[in-house]
N, C-alpha and C positions, 0 to 999 in steps of 0.2 A: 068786096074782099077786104080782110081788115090788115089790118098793116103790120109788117116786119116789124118787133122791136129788137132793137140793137141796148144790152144790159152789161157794165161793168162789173165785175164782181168782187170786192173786198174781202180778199178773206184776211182776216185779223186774229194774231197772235199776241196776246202779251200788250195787250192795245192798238200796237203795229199791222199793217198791211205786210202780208207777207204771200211770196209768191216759190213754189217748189215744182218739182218734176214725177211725174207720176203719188203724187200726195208726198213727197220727202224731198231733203235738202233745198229748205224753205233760205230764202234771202229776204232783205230787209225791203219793203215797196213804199214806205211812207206812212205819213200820218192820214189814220180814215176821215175824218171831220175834212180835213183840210181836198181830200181826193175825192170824197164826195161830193162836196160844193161846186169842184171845178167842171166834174161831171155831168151835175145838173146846169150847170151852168152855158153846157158847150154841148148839148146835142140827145144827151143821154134820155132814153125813155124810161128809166126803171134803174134802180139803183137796188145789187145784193150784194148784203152785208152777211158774214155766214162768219160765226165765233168758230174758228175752226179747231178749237182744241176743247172744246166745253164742257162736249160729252165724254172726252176719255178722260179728262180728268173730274166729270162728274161733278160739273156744278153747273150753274145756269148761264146763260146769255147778258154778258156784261151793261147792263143797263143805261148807265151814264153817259156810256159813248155812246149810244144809240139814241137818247135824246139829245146829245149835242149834235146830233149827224141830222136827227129827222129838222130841227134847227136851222139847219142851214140848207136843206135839199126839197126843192117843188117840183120834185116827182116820186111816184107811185118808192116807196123803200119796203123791199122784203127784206126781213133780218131771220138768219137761223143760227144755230147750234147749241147745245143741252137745252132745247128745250123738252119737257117731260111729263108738261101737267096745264089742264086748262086753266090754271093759274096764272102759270111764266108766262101763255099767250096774251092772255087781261095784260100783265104788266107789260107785255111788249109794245102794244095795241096802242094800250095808255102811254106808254111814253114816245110815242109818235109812227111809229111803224105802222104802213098800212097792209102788211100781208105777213106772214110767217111762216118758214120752211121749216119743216119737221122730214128729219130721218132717222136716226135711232128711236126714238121713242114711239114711230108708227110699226117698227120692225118689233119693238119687242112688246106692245097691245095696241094693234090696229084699230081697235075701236077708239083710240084716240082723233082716227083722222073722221070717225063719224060723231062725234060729241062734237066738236071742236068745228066742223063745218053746219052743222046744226045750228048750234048755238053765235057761230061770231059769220057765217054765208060763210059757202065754198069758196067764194072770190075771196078770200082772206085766207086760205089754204092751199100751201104750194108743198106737194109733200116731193123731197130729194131723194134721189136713187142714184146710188153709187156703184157702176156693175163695172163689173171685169171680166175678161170671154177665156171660158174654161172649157177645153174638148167642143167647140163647135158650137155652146152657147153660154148666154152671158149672166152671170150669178151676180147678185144684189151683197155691199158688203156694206159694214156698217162702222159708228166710232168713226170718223175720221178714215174710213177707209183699211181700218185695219185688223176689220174681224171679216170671216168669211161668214154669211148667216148660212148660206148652199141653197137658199131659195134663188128658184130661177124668174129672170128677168121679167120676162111678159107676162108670166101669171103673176105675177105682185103688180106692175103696172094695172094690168085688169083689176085686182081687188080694191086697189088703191083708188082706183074711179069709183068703181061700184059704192067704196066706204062714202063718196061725196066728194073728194077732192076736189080744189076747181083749178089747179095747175100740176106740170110736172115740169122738176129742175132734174134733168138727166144728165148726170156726168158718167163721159168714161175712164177709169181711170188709166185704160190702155194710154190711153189717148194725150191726158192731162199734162201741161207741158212742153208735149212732144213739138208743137210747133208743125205736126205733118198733116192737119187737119181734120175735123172731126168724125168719130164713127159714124162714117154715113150708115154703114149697115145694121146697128142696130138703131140707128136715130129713125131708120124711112121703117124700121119693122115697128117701133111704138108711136111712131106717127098715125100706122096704117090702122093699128089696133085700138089705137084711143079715140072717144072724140073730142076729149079736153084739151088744150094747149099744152103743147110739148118744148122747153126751153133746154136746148141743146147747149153743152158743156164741156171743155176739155177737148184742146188741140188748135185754136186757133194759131197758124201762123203767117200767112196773107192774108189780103183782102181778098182775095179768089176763093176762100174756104168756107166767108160768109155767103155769098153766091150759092156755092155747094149745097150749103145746112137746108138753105129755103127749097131749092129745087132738084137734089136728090136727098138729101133728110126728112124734106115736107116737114122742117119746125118751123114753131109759129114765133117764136122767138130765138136771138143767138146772142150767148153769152161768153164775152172774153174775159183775160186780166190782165195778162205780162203783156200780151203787145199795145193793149193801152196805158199802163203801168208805168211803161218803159216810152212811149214816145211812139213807137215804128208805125204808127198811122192813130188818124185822130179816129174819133164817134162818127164824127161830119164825111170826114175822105170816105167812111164806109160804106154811109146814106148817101154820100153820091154818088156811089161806085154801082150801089143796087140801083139805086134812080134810073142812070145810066141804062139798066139790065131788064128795066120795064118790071122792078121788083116797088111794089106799095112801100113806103116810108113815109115818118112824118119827120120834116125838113123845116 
């Protein structure tokens, strides 16, 4: 069985970490280089960096904090946002990042996610899906979460495999913030429907929520921010908390 990864998430505005509720009213979280390090430093298996304004202001994934971050960090770093072209990916690649999350730019020509896994392996393609549940099912938004596209959830899941994918970063934005734990219910239906790794997003606020993700979510990974941001339980308190639960981690 392979192991639970436990993933902090950096989302970075304006250089800064920043952390918001339902994708708005962002507060200040720190400097990324410096939260990254600590992260790799203390338990973390994978570190996501995500430019979270990039795409709506339409320019690319700030590069130089990304190579000061891959710098300091000896774990696996996915970095996303504006990226739009197998270009930005080459230079992310190059400047230290070993994987790259694409959501806008798979939403508006999906054969990005099949060039792009071709050409650099699927295990360097983690493409992100941003859904919000509308009348009983859950629609894919895009931009920072603040375009509706009205494609629904599972069938873009499903394409996004087919295209080659070889991860998904599933966030919900219901969820995002909230602190009340993560949408088990659409987490265990793109579990059940994929056979690629599904990294669960949006809602962590115990450590009983990471518990939750693996064994009513069935993801293969779980990814927080503010409660590790903020202090209210380490990476380690959480691998041992699964340990404890007879959940695989690596310790």
């Amino acid at each position: 069985m392979l192991k639970t990864r436990i993933i902090p998430c950096l989302d970075v505005k304006d250089g800064r970490v920043v952390k918001g509720i339902n994708f708005v009213d962002l507060i200040d979280a720190g400097d990324p280089v410096e939260q990254a390090k600590f992260y790799s430093e203390n338990g973390a298996d994978e570190i996501c960096f995500l430019d979270i304004s990039a795409s709506l202001e339409n320019r690319e994934t700030i590069i130089s904090i990304v190579e000061k971050t891959a710098a300091e960090v000896f774990i696996p770093l996915t970095v996303g946002g504006g990226i739009r072209s197998i270009n930005n990916i080459q230079n992310l690649l190059k400047a230290g990042a070993d994987k790259v999350s694409i959501n806008s730019a798979a939403l508006n020509d999906p054969n990005v996610i099949k060039i792009a896994s071709q050409y650099f392996g699927s295990q360097c393609i983690v493409v992100a899906v941003d859904v919000k549940k509308n009348n009983n099912h859950w629609t894919v938004y895009s931009h920072g979460g603040t375009k509706n596209t009205g494609i629904e959830a599972i069938q873009w899941l499903r394409k996004v495999e087919e295209l080659g994918a070889g991860e998904i970063l599933l966030t919900s934005m219901d969820k995002d913030g909230t602190k009340s734990g993560f949408d088990l219910e659409v987490l265990s239906l793109a579990s059940k429907t994929l056979s690629i790794p599904v990294i669960a997003s949006g809602g962590v606020g115990k450590i009983e929520h990471f518990y939750e993700g693996v064994i009513k979510g069935q993801a293969n990974a779980l990814l927080a921010a503010s409660v590790f941001h903020f202090n209210e339980f380490s990476i380690m308190d959480v691998k041992h908390y699964l340990k404890q639960k007879n959940i695989e981690v690596r310790i």
